[in-house]
ZAVEX-54294 format. One record per atom (N, C-alpha, C): atom name; residue number from 0; x, y, z; residue in one letter. Coordinates in Angstrom, 2 decimals. Layout:
BEGIN
> CA,NUM,X,Y,Z,A
...
This chain:
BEGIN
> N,0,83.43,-23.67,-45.39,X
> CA,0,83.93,-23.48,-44.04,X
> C,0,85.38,-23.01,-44.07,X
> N,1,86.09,-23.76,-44.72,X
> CA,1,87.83,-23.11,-44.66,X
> C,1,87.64,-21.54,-45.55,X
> N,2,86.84,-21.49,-46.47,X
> CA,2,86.47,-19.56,-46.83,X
> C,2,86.53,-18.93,-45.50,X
> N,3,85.47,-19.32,-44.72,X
> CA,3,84.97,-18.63,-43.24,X
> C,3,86.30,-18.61,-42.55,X
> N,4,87.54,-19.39,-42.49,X
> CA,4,88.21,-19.68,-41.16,X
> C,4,89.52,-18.93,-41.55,X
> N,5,89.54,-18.95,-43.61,X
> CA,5,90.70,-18.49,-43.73,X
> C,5,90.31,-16.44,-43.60,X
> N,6,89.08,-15.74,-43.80,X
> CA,6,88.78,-14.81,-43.69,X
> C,6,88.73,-14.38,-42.23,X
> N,7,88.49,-15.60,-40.90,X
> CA,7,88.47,-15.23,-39.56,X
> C,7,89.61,-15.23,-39.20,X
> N,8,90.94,-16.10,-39.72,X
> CA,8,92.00,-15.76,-39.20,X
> C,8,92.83,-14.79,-40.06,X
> N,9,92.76,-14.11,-41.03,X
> CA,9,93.11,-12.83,-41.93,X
> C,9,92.71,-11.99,-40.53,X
> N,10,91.47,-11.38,-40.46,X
> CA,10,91.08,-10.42,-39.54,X
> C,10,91.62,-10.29,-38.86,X
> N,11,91.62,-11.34,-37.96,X
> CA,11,92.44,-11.46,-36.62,X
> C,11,93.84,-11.19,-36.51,X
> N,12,94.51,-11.78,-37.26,X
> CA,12,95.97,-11.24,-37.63,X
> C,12,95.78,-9.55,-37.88,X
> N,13,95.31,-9.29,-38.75,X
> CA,13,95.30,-7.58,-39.37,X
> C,13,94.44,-6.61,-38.27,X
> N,14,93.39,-7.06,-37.50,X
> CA,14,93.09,-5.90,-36.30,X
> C,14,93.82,-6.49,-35.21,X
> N,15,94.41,-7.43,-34.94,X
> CA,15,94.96,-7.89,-34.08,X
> C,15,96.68,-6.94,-33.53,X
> N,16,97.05,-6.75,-34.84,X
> CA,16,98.28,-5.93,-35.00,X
> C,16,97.89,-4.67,-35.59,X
> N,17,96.76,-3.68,-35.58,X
> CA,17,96.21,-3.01,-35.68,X
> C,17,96.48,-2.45,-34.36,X
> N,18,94.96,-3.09,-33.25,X
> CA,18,95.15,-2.96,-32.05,X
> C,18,96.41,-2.70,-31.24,X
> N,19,97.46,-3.39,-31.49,X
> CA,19,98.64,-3.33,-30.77,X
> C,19,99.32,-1.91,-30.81,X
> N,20,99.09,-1.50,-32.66,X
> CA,20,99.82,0.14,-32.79,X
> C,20,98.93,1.30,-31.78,X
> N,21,97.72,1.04,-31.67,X
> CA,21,97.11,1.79,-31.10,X
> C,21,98.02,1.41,-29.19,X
> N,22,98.10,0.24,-28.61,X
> CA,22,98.84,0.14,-27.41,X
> C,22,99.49,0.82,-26.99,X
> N,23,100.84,1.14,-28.35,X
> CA,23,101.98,2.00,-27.63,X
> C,23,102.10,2.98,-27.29,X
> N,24,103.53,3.45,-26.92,X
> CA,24,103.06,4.78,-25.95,X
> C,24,104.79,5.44,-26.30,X
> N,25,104.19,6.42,-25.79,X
> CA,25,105.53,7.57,-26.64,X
> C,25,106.27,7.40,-25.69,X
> N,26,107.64,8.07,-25.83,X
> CA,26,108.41,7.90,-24.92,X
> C,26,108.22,8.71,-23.73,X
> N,27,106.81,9.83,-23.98,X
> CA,27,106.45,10.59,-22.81,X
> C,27,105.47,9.93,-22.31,X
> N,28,105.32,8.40,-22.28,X
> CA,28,104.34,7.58,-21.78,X
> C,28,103.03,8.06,-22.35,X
> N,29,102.54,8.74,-23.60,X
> CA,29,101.43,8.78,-23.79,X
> C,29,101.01,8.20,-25.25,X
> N,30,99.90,8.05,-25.59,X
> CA,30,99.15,6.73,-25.90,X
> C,30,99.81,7.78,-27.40,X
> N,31,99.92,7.47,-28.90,X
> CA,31,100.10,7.49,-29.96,X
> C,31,99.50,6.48,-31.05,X
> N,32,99.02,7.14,-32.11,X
> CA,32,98.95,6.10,-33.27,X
> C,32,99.89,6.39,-34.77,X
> N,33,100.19,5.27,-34.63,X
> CA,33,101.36,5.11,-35.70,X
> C,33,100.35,5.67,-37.27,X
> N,34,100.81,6.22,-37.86,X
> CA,34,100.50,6.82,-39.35,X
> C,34,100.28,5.33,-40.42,X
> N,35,99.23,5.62,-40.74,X
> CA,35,98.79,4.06,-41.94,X
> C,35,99.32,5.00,-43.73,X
> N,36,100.35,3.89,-44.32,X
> CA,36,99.99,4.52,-45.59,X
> C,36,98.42,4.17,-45.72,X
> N,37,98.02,4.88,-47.29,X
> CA,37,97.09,4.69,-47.68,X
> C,37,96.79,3.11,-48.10,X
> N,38,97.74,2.36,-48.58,X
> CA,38,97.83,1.28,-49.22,X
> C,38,97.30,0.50,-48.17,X
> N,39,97.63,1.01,-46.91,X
> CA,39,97.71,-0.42,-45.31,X
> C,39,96.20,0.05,-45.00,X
> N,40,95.41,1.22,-45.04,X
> CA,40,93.87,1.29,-45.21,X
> C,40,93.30,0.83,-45.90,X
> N,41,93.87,0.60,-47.41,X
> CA,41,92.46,0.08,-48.59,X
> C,41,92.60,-1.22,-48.19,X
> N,42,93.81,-1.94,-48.19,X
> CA,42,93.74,-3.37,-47.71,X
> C,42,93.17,-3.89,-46.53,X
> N,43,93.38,-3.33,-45.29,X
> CA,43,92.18,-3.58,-43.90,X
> C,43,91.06,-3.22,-44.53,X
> N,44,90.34,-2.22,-45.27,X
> CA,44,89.35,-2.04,-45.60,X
> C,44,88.58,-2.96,-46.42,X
> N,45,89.42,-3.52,-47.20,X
> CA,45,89.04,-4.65,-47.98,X
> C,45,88.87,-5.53,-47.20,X
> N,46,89.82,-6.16,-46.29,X
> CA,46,89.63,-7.45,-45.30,X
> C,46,88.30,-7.29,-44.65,X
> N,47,87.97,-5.55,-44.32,X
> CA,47,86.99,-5.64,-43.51,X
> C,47,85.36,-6.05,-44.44,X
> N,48,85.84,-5.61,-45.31,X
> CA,48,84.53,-6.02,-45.94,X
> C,48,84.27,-7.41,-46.64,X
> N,49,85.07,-7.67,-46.78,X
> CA,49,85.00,-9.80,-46.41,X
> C,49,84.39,-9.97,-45.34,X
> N,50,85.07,-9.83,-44.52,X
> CA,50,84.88,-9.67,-42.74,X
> C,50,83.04,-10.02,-42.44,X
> N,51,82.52,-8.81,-43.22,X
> CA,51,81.51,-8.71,-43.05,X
> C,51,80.58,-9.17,-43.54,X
> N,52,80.71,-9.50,-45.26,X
> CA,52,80.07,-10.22,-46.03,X
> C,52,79.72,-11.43,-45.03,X
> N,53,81.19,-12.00,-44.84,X
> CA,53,81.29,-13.52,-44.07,X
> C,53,80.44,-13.40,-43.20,X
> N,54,80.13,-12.49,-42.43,X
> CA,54,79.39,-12.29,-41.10,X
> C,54,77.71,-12.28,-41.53,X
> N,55,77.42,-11.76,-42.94,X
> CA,55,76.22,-11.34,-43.08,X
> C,55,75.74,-12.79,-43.72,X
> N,56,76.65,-13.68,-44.97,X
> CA,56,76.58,-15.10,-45.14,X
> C,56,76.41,-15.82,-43.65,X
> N,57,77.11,-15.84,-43.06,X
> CA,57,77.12,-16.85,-41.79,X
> C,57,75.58,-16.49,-40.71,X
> N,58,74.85,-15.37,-40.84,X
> CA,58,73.50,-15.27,-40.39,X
> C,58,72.66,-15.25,-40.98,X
> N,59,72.86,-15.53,-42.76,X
> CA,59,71.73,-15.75,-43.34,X
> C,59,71.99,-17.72,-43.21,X
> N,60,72.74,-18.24,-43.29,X
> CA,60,73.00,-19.42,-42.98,X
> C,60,72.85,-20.30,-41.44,X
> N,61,72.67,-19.40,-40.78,X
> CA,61,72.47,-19.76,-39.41,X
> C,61,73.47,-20.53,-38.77,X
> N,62,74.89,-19.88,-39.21,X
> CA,62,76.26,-20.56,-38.70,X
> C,62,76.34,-19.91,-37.28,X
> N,63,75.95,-20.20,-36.21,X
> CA,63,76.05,-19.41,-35.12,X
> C,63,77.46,-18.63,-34.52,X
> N,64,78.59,-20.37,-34.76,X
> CA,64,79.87,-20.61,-34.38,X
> C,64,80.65,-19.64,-35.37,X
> N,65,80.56,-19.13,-36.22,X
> CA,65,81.33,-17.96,-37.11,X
> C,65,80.37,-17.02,-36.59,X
> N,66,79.40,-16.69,-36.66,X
> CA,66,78.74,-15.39,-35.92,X
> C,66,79.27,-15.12,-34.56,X
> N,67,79.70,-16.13,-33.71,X
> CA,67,80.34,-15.65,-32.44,X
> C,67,81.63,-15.40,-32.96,X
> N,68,82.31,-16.05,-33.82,X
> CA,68,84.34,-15.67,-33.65,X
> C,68,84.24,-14.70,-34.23,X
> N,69,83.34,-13.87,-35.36,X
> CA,69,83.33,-12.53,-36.12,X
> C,69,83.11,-11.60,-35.08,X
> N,70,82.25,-12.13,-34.31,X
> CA,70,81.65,-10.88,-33.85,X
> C,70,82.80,-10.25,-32.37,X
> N,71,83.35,-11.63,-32.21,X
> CA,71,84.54,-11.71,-30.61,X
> C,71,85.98,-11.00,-30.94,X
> N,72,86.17,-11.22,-32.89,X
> CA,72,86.99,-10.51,-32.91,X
> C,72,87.17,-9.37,-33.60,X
> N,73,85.89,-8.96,-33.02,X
> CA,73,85.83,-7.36,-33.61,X
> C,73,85.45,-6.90,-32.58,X
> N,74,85.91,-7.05,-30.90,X
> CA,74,85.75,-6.75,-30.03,X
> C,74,86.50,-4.71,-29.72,X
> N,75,87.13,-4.73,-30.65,X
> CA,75,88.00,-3.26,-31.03,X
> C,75,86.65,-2.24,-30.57,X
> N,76,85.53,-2.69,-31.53,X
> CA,76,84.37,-1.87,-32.25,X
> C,76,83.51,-1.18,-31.42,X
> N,77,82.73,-0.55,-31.13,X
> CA,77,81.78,-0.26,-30.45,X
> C,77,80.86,-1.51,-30.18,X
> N,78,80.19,-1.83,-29.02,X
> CA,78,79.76,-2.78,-28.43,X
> C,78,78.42,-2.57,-28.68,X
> N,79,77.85,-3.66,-29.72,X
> CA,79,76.61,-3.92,-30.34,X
> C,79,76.78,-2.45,-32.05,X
> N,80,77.69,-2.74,-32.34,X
> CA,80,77.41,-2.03,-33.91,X
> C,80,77.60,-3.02,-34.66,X
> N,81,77.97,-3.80,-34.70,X
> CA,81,77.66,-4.81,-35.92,X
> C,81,76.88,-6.04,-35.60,X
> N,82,76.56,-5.76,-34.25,X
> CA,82,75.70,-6.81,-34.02,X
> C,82,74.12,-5.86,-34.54,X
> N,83,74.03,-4.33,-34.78,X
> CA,83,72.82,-3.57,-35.26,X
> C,83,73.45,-2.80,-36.58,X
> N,84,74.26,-3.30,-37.27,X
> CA,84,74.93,-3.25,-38.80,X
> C,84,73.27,-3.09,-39.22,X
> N,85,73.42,-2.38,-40.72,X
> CA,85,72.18,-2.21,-41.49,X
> C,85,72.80,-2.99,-42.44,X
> N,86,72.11,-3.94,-43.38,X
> CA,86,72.52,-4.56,-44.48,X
> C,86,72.14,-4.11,-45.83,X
> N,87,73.23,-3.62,-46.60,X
> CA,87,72.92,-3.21,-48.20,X
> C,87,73.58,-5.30,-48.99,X
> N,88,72.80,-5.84,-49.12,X
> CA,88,73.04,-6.83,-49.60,X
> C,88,72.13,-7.44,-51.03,X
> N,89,72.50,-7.33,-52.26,X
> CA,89,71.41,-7.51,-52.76,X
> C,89,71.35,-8.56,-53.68,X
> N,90,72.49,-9.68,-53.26,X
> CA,90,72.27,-11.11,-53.17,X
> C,90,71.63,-11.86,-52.46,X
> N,91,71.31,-11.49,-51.35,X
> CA,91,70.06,-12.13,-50.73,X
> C,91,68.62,-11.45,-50.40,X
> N,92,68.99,-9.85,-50.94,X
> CA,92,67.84,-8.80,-51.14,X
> C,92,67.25,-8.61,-49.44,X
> N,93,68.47,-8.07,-49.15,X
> CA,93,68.17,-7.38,-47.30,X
> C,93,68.30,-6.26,-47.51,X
> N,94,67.94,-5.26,-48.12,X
> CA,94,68.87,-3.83,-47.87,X
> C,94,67.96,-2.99,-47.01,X
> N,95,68.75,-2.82,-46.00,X
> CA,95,68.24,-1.48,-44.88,X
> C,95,67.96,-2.97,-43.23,X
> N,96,67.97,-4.46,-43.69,X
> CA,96,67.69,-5.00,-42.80,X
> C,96,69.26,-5.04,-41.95,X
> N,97,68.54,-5.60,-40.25,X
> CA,97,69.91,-5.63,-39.41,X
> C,97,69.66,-7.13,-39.61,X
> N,98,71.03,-7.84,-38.65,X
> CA,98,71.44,-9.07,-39.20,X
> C,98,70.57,-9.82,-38.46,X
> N,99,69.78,-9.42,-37.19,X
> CA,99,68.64,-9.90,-36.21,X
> C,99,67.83,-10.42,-37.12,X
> N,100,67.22,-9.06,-37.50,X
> CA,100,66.26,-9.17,-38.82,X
> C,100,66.33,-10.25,-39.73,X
> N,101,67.46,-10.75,-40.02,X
> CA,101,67.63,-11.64,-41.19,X
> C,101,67.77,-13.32,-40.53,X
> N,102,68.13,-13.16,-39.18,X
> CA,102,68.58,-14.87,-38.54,X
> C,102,66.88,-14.74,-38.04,X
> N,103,66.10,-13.28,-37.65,X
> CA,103,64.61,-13.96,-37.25,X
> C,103,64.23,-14.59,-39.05,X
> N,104,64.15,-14.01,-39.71,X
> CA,104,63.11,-14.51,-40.67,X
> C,104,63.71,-15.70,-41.54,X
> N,105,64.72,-16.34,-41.47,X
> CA,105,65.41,-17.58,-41.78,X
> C,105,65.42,-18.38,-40.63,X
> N,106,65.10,-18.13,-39.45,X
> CA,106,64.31,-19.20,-38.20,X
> C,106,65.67,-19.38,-37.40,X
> N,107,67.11,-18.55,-37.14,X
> CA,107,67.86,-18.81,-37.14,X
> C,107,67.85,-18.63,-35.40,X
> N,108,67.47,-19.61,-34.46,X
> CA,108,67.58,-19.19,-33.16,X
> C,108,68.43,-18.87,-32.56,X
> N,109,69.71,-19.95,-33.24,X
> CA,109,70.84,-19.62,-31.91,X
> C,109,71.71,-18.54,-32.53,X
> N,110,71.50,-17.83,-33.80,X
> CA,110,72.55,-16.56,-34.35,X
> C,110,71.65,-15.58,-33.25,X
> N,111,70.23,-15.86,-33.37,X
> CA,111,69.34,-14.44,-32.97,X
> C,111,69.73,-14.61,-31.37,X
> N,112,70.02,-16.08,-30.72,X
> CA,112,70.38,-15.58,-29.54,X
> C,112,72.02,-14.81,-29.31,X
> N,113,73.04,-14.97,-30.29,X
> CA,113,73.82,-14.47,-29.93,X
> C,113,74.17,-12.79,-30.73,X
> N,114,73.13,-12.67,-31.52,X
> CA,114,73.13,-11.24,-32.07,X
> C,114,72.88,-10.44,-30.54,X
> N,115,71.29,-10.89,-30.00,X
> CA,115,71.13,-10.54,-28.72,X
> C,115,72.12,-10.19,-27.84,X
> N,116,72.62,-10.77,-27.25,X
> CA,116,73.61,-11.02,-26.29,X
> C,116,74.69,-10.36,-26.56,X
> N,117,74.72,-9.48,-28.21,X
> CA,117,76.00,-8.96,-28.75,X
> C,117,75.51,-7.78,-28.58,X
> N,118,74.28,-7.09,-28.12,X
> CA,118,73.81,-5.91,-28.34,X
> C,118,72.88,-5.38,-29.55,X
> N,119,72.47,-6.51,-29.94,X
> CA,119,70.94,-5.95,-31.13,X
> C,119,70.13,-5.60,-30.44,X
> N,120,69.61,-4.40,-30.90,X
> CA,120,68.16,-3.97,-30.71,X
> C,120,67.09,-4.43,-31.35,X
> N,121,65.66,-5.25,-30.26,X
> CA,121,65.10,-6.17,-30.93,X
> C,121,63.98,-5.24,-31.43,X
> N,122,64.07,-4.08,-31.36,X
> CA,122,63.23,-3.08,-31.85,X
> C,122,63.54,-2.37,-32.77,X
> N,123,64.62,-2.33,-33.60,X
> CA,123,65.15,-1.72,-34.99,X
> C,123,64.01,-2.19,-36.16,X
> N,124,63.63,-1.47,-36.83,X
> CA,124,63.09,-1.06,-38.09,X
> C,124,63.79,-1.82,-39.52,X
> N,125,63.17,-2.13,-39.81,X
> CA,125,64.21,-2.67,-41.29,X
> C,125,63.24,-0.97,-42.07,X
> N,126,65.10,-0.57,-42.76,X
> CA,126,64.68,1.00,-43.65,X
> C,126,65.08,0.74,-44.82,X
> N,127,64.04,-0.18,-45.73,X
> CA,127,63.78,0.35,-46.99,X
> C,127,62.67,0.51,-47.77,X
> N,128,63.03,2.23,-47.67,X
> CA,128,61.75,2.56,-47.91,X
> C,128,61.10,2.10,-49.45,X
> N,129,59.78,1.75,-50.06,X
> CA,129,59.33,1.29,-51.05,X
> C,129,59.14,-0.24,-50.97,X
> N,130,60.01,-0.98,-50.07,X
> CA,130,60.33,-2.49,-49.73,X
> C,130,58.90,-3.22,-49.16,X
> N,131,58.68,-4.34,-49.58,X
> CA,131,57.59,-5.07,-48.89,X
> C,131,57.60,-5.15,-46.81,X
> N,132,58.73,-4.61,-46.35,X
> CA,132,58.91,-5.29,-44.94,X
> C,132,59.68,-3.75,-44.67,X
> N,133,59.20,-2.57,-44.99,X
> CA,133,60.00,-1.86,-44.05,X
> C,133,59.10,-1.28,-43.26,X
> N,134,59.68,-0.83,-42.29,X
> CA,134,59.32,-0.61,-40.83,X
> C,134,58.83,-1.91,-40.47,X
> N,135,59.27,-2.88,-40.21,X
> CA,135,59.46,-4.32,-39.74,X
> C,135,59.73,-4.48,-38.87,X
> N,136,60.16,-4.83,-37.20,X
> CA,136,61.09,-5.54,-36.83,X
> C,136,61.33,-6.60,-36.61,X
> N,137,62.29,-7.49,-35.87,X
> CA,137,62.50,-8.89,-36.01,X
> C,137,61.28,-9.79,-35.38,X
> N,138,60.58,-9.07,-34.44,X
> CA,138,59.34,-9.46,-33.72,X
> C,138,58.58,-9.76,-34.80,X
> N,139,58.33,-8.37,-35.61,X
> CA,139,57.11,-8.63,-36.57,X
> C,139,57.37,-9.66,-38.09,X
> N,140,58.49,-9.86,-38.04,X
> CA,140,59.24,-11.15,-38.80,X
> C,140,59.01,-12.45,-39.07,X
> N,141,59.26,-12.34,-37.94,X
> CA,141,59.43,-13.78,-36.76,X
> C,141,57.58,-14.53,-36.79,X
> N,142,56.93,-12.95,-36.38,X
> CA,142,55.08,-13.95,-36.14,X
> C,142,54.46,-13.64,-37.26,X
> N,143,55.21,-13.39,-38.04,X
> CA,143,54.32,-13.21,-39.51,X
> C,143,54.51,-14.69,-40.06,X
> N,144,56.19,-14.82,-40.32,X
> CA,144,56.28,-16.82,-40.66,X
> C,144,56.02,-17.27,-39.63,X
> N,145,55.42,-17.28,-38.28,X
> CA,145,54.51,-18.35,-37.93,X
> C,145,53.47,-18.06,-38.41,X
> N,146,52.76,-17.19,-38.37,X
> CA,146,51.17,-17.18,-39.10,X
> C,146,51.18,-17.63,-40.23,X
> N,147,51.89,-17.19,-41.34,X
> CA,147,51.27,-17.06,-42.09,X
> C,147,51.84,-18.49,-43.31,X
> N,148,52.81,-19.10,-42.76,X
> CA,148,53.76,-20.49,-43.00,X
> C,148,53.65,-21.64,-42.33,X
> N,149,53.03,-21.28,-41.05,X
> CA,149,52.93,-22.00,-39.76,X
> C,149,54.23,-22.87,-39.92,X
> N,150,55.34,-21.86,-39.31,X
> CA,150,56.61,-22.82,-39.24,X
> C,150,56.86,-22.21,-37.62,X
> N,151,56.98,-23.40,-37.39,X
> CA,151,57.14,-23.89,-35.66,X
> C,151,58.71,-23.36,-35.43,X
> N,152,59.99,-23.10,-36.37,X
> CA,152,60.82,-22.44,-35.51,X
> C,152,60.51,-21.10,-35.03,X
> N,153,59.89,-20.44,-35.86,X
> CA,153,59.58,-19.00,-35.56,X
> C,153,59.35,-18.78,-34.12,X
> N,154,58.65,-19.45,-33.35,X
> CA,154,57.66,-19.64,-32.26,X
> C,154,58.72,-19.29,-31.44,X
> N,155,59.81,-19.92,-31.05,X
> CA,155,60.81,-19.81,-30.00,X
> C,155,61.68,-18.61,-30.45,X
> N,156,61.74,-18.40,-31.95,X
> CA,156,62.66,-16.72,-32.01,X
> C,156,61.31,-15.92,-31.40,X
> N,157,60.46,-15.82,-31.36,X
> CA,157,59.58,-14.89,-30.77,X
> C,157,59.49,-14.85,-29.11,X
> N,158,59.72,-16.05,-28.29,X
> CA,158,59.84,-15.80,-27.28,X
> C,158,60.83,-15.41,-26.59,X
> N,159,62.55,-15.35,-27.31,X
> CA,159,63.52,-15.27,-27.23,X
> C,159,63.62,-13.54,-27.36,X
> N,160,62.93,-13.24,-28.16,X
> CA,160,62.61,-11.41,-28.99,X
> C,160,61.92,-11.16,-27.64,X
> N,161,61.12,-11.70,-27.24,X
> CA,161,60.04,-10.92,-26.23,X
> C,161,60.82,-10.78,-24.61,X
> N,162,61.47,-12.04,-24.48,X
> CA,162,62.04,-12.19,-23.28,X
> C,162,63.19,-11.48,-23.17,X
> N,163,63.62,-11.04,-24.34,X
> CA,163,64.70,-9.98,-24.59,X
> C,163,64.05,-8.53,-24.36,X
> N,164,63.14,-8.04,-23.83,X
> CA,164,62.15,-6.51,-24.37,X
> C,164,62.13,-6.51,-25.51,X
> N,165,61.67,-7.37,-26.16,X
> CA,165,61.48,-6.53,-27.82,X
> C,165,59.59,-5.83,-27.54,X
> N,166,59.74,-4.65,-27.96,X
> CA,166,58.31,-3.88,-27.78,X
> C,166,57.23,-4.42,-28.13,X
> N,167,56.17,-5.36,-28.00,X
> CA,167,55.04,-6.36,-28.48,X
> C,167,54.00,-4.81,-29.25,X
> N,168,53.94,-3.96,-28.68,X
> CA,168,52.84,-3.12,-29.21,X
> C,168,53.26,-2.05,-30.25,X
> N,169,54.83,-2.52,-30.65,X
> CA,169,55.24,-1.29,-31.84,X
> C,169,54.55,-2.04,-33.36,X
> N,170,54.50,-0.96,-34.14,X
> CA,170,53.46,-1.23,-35.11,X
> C,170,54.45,-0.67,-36.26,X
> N,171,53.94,-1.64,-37.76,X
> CA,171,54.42,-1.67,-38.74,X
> C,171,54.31,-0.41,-39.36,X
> N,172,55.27,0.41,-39.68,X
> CA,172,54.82,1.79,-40.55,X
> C,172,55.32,1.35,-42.05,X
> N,173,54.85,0.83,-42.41,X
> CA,173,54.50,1.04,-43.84,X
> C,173,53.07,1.39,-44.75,X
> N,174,52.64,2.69,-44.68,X
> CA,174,51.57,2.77,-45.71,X
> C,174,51.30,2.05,-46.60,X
> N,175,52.43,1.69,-47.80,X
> CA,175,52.06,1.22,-48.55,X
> C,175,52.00,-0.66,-49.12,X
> N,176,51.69,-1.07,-47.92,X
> CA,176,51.35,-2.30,-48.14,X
> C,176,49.97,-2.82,-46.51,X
> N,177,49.60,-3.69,-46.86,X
> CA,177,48.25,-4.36,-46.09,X
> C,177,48.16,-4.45,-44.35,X
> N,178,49.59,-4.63,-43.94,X
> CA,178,49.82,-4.70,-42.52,X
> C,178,50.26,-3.23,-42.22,X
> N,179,50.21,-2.14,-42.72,X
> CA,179,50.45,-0.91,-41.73,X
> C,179,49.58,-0.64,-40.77,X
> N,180,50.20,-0.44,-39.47,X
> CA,180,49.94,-0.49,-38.32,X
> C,180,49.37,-1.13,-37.17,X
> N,181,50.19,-2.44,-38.13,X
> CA,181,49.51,-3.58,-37.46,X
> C,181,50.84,-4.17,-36.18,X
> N,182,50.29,-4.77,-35.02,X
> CA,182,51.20,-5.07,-33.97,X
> C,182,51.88,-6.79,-34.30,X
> N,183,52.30,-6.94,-33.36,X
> CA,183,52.56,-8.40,-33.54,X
> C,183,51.58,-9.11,-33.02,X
> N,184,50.84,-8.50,-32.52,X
> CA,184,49.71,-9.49,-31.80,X
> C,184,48.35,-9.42,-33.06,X
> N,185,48.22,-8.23,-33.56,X
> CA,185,47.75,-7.99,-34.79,X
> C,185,48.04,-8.74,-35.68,X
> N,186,49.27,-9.56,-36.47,X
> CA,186,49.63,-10.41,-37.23,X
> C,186,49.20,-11.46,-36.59,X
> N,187,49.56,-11.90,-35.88,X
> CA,187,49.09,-13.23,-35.20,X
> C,187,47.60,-13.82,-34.63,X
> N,188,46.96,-12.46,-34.78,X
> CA,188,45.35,-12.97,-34.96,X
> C,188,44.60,-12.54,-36.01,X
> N,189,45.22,-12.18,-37.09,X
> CA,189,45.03,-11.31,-37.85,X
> C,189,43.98,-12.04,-39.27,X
């Protein structure tokens, strides 16, 4: 936890005074950005990719409370891109999954409700191609470990996915494994 808090308050300090250079304004009142050496990029760049690790640890962990302060203070960002981040991770072997993807199939309700609420699309694809689960989405995740584990958290990330529009009739494209083109309702009576 102090890893998580000392990496959430790094960030915050460094886009925090980031943000601010972007604020000022020339003396002809118009908006300017101050010039980064190279050195002041590799280092935010580095922070940022802590940043994110932390973010991608804290939803495979189902830390909700660091999934909200990561995600609140990267409010800079485009609204819902890292809440639909693709994950190259191959310590926990997600690559091409979004972080939805990863809090549905670890049963993680309250990250998946606030990925939601951050702008995930509950209809994104996990893309890796050759992978047991690509063309996946968190729907088809989610009612596969209830079927096929019968684990009772799944049950409520699925109604949470549905009550969100997640598409019930999009279908698995993967040729090369047993469920291509199968729905979620298809897995679940399957």
């Amino acid at each position: 936890m102090k890893y998580f808090n000392k990496i959430l308050l790094t960030v915050i300090l460094i886009f925090s005074d980031h943000s601010a250079s972007f604020a000022m304004k020339s003396q002809e009142n118009k908006p300017f950005q101050q010039p980064y050496r190279h050195e002041d990029l590799a280092k935010k760049r580095e922070v940022l990719k802590g940043f994110i690790d932390a973010l991608i640890t804290a939803t495979n962990q189902g830390n909700s409370e660091i999934v909200v302060g990561i995600l609140a203070s990267m409010n800079f960002m485009k609204p819902g891109a890292l809440a639909n981040m693709r994950v190259n991770d191959r310590e926990y072997g997600y690559n091409g999954w979004t972080l939805l993807q990863i809090a549905a199939e670890q049963g993680h309700e309250a990250v998946v409700r606030v990925l939601i609420n951050s702008g995930a699309n509950p209809d994104e694809k996990v893309n890796a191609p050759g992978s047991y689960h690509h063309g996946w989405t968190a729907l088809h995740i989610a009612a596969w470990w209830y079927k096929v584990f019968n684990s009772q958290k799944h049950g409520p990330i699925m109604r949470l996915l549905i009550a969100n529009n997640a598409n019930t009739e999009l279908r698995i494209d993967n040729p090369s494994m047993e469920y291509h083109n199968w729905s979620t309702f298809d897995i679940l009576c399957g």
